[in-house]
Backbone as JSON, one array per atom type, in Angstrom:
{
  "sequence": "XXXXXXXXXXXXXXXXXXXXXXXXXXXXXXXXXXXXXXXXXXXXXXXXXXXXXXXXXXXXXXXXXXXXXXXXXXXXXXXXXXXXXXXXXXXXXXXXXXXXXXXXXXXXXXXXXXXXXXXXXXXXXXXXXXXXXXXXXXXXXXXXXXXXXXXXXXXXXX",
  "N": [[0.84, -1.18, 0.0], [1.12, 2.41, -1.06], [0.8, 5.5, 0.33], [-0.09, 8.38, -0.53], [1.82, 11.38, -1.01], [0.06, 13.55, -0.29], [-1.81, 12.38, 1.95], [0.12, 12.04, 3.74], [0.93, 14.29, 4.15], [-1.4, 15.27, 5.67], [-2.05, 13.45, 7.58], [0.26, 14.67, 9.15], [-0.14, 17.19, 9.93], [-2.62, 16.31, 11.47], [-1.2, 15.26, 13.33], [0.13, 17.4, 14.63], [-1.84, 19.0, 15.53], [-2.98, 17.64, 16.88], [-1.14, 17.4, 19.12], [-1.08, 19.54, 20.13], [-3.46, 19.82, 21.43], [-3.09, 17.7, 23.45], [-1.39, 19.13, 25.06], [-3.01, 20.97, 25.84], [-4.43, 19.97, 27.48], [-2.93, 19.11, 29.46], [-2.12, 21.11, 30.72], [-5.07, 21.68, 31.66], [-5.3, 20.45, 33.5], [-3.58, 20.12, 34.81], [-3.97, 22.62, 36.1], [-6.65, 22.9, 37.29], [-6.16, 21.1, 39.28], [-5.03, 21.94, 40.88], [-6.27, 24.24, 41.75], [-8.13, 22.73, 42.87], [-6.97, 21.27, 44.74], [-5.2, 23.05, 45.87], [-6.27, 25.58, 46.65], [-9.35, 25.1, 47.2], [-8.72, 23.09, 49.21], [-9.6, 20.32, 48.38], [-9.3, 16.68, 48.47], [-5.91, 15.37, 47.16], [-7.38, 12.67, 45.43], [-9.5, 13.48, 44.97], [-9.22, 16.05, 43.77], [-7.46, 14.92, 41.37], [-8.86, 13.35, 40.32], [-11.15, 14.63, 38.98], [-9.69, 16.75, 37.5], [-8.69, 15.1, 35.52], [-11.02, 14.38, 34.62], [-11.73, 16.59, 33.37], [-9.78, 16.95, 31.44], [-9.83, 14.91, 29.85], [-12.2, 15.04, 28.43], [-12.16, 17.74, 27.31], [-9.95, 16.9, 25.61], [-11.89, 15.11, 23.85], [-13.62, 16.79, 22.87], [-12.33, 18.63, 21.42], [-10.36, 17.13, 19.74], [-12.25, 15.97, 18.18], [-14.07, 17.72, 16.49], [-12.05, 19.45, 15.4], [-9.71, 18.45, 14.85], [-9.56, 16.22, 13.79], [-12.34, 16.5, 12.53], [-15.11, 15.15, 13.0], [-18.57, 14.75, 11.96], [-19.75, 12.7, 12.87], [-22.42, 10.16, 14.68], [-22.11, 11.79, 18.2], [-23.01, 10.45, 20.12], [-21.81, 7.69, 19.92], [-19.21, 8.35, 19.09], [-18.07, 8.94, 21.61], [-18.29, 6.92, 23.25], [-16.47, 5.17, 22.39], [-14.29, 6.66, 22.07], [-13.81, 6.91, 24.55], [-13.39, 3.87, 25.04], [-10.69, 3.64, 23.51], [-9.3, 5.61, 24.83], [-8.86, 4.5, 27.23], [-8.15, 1.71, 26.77], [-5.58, 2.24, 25.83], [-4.55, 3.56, 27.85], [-3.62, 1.67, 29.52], [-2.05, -0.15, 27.6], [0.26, 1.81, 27.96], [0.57, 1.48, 30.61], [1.59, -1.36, 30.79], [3.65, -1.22, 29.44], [5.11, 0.81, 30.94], [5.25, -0.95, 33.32], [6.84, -3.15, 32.39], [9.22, -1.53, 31.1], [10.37, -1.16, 33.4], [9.87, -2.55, 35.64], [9.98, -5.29, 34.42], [12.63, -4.71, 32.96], [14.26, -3.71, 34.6], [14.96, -0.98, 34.72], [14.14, 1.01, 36.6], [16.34, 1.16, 38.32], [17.93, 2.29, 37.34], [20.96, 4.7, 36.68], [21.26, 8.32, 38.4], [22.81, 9.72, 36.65], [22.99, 9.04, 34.72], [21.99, 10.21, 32.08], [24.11, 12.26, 30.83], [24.24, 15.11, 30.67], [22.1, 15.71, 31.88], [21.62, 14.86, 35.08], [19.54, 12.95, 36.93], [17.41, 12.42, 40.35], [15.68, 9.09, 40.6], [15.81, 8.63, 37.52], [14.95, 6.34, 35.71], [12.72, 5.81, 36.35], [11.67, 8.99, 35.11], [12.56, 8.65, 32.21], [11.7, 6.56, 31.92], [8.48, 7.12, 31.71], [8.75, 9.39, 30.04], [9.2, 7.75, 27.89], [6.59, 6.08, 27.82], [4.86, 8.11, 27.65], [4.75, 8.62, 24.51], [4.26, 5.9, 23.43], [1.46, 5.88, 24.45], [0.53, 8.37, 23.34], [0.76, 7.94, 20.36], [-0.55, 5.61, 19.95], [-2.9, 6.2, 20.66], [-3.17, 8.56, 18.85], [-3.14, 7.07, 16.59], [-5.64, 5.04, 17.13], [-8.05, 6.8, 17.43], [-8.15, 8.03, 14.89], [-8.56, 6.01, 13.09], [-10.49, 4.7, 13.96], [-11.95, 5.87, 16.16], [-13.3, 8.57, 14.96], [-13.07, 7.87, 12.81], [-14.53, 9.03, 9.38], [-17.94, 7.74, 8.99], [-17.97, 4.63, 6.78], [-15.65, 5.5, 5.23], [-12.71, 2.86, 4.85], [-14.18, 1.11, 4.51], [-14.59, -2.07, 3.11], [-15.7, -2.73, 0.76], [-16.83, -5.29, -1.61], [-18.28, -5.28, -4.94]],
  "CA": [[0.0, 0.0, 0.0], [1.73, 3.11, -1.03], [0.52, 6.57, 1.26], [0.37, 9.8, -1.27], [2.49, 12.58, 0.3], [-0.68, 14.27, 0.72], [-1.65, 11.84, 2.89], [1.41, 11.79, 4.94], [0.74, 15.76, 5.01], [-2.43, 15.57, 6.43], [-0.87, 13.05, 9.02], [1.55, 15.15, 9.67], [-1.15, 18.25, 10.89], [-3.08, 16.22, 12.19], [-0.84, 14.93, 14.94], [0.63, 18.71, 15.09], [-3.26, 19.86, 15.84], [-3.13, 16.57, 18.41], [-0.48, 17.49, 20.08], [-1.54, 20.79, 21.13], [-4.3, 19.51, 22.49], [-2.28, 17.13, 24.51], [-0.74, 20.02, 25.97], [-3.89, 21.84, 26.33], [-5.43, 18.77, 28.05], [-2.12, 18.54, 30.87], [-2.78, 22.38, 31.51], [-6.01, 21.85, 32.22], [-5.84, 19.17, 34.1], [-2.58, 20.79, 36.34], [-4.75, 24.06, 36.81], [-7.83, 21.89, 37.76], [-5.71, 20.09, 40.09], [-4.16, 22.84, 41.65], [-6.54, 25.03, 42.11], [-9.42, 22.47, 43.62], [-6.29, 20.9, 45.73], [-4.84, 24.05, 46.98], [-7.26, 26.7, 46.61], [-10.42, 24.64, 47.74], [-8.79, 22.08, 49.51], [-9.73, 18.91, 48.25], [-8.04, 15.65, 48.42], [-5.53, 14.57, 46.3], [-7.98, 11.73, 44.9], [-10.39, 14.2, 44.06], [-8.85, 16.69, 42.51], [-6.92, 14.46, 40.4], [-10.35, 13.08, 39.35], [-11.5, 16.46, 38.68], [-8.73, 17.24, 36.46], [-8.32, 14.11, 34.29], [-12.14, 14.28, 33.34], [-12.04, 17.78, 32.62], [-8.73, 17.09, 30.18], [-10.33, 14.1, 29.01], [-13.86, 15.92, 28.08], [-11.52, 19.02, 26.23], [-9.91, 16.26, 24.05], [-12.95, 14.5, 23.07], [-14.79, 17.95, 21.9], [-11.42, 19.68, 20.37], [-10.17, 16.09, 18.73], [-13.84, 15.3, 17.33], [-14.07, 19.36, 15.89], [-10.91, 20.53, 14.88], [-8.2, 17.67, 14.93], [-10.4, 15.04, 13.02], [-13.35, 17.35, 12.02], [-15.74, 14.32, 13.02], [-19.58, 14.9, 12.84], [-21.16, 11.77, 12.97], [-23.23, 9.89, 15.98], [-21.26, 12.09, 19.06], [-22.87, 9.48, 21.7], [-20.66, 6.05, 19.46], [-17.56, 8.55, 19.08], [-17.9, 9.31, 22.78], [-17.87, 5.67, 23.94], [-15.43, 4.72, 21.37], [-13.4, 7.33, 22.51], [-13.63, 6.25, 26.22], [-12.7, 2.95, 24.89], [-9.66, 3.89, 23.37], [-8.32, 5.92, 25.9], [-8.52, 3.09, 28.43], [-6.97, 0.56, 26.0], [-4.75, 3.11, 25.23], [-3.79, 3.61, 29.06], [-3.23, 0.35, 29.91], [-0.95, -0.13, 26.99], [1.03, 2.84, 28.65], [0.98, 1.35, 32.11], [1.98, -2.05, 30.8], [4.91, -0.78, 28.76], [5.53, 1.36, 31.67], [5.7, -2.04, 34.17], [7.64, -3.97, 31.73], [10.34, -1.29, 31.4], [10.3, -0.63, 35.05], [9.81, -4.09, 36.6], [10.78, -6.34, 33.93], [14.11, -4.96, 32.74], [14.64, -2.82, 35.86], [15.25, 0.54, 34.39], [13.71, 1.41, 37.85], [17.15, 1.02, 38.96], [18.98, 3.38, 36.28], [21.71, 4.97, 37.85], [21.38, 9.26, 38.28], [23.75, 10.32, 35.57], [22.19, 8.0, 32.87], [22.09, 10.85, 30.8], [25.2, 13.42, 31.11], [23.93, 16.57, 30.92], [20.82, 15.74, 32.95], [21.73, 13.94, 36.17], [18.31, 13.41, 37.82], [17.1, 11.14, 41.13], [14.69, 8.24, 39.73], [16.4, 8.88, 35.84], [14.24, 5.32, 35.35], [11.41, 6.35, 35.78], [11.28, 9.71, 33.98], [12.74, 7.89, 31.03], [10.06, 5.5, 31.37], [7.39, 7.96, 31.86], [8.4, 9.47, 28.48], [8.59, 6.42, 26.78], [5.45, 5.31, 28.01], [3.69, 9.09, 26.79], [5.22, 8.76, 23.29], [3.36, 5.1, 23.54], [0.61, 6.17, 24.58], [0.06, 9.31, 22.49], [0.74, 7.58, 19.06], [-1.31, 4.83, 19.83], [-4.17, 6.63, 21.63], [-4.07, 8.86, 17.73], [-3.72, 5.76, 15.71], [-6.96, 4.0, 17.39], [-9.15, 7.87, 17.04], [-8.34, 8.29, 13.48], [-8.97, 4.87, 12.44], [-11.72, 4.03, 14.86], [-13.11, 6.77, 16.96], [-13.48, 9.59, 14.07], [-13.3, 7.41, 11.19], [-15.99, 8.69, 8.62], [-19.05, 6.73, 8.32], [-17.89, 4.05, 5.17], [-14.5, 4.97, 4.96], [-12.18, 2.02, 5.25], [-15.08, -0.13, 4.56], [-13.9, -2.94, 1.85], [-16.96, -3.5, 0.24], [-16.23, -5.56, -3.34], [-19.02, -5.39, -5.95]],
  "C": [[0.89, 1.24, 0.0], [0.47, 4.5, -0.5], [1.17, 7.47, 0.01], [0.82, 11.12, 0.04], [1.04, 13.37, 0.73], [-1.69, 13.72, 1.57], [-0.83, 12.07, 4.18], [1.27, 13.75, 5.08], [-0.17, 15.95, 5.55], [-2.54, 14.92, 7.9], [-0.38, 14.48, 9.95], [0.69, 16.36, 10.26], [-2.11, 17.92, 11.71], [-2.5, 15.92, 13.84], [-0.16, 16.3, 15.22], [-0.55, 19.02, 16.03], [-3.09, 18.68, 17.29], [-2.51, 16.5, 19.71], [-0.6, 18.86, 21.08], [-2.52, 20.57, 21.43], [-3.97, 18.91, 23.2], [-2.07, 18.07, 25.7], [-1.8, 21.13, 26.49], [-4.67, 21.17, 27.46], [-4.23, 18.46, 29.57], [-2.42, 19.75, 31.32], [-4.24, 22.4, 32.36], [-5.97, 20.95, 33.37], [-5.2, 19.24, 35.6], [-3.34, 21.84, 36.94], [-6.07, 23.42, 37.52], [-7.66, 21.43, 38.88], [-5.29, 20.84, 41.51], [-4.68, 23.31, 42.03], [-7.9, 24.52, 43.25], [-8.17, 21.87, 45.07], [-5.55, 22.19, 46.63], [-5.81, 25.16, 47.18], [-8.88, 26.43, 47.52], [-10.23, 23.28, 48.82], [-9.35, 20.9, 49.59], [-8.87, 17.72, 47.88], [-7.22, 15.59, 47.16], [-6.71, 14.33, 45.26], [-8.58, 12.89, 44.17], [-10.1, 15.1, 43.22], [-7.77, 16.45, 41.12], [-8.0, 14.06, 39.08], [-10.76, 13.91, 38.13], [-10.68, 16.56, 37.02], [-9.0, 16.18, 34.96], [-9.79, 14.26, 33.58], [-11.97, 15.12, 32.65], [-11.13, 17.45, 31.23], [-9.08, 15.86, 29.62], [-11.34, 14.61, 28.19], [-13.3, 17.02, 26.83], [-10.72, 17.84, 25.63], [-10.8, 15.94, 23.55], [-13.39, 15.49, 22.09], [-13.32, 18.56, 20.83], [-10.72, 18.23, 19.15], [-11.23, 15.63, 17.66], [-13.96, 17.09, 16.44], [-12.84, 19.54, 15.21], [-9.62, 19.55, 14.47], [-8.53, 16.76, 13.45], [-11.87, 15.25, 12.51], [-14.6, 16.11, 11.89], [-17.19, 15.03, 12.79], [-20.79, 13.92, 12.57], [-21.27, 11.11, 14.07], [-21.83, 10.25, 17.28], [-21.12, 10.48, 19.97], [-21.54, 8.35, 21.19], [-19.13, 6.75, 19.56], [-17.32, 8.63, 20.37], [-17.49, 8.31, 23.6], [-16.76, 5.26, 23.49], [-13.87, 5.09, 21.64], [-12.7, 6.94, 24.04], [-12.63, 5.19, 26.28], [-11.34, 2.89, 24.39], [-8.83, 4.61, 24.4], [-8.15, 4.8, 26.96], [-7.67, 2.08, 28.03], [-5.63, 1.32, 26.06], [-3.74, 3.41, 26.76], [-3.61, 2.65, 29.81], [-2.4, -0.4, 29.44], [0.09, 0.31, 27.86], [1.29, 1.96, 29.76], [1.56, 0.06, 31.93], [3.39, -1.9, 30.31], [5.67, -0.44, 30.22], [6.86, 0.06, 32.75], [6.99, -2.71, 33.42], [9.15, -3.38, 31.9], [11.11, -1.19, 32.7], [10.91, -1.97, 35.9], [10.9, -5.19, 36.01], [12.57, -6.51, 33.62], [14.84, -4.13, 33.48], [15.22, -2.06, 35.76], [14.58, 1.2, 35.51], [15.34, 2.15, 38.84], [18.39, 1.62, 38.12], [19.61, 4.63, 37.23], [21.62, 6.87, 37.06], [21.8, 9.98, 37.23], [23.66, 9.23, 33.99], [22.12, 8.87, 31.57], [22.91, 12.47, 31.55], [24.97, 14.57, 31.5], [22.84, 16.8, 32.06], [20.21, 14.96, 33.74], [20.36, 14.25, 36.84], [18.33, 12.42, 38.62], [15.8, 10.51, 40.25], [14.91, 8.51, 38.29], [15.63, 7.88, 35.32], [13.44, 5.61, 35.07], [11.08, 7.47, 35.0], [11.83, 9.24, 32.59], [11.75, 7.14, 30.79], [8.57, 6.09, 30.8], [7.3, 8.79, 30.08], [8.56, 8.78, 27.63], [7.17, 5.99, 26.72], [3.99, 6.44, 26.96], [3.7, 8.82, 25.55], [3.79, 7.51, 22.98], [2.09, 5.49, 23.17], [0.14, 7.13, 23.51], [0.27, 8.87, 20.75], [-0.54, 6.95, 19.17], [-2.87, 5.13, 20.03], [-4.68, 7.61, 20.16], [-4.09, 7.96, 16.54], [-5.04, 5.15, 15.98], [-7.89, 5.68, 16.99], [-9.34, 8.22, 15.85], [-8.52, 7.11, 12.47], [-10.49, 4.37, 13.1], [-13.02, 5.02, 15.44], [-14.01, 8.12, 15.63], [-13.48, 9.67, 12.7], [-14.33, 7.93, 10.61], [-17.09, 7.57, 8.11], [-18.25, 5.95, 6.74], [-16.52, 4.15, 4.92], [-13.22, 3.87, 5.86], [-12.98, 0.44, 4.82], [-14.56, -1.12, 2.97], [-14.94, -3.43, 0.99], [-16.75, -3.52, -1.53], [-17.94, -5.93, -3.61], [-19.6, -6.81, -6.16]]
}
């Protein structure tokens, strides 16, 4: 199957457009967090809650509008969507374990990377391995699955 470049350019804006919502979706989610945990004092738990729906809720509407210009049945993209992010973060957390647990990059020593000796160097290595993961995979399953147009993809021979 050969991909026409303008294909691979419409790729290529869409995960630009995806990624600033990413980053619009951790803002919200830190200001959310921050402001019901320090400002209103509520637990932890809850205002983590808090947060992740809200930055879950602002991808759904700005990925379905503007990323992937979806507009067919919201409620199926909405579940669909659900469902992918969950697959999608369980990927992440298994990757995560694997690097972590299995080949005990847990235990990566401070100065793992020269310029930028950190404590736990494992885990934030992991952590952005695991986003990268996650964030491909999480817009591979929405643009094939969640926001697909009605029919396309469909193989239907004559």
């Amino acid at each position: 199957m050969k991909i026409s470049k303008n294909e691979l350019r419409k790729t290529g804006i869409q995960l630009f457009k995806y990624g600033i919502i990413g980053v619009m979706n951790t803002f919200i989610t830190l200001i959310t967090f921050y402001l019901l945990n320090t400002w209103a004092g509520a637990s932890y738990g809850i205002a983590n809650i808090v947060g992740y729906v809200l930055g879950v809720l602002n991808s759904f509407l700005w990925n379905r509008s503007w990323v992937f210009k979806a507009h067919d049945n919201i409620g199926r993209q909405a579940l669909l969507f659900g469902c992918g992010f969950a697959a999608c973060w369980l990927l992440q957390a298994g990757v995560s374990l694997l690097l972590l647990e299995g080949l005990g990059w847990k235990h990566l020593p401070a100065d793992i990377i020269p310029l930028l000796p950190m404590e736990k160097a494992g885990q934030n290595i992991v952590m952005v391995i695991s986003m990268v993961v996650y964030t491909l995979t999480n817009y591979a399953y929405n643009r094939l699955v969640t926001f697909r147009p009605a029919g396309e993809g469909d193989d239907k021979q004559p």
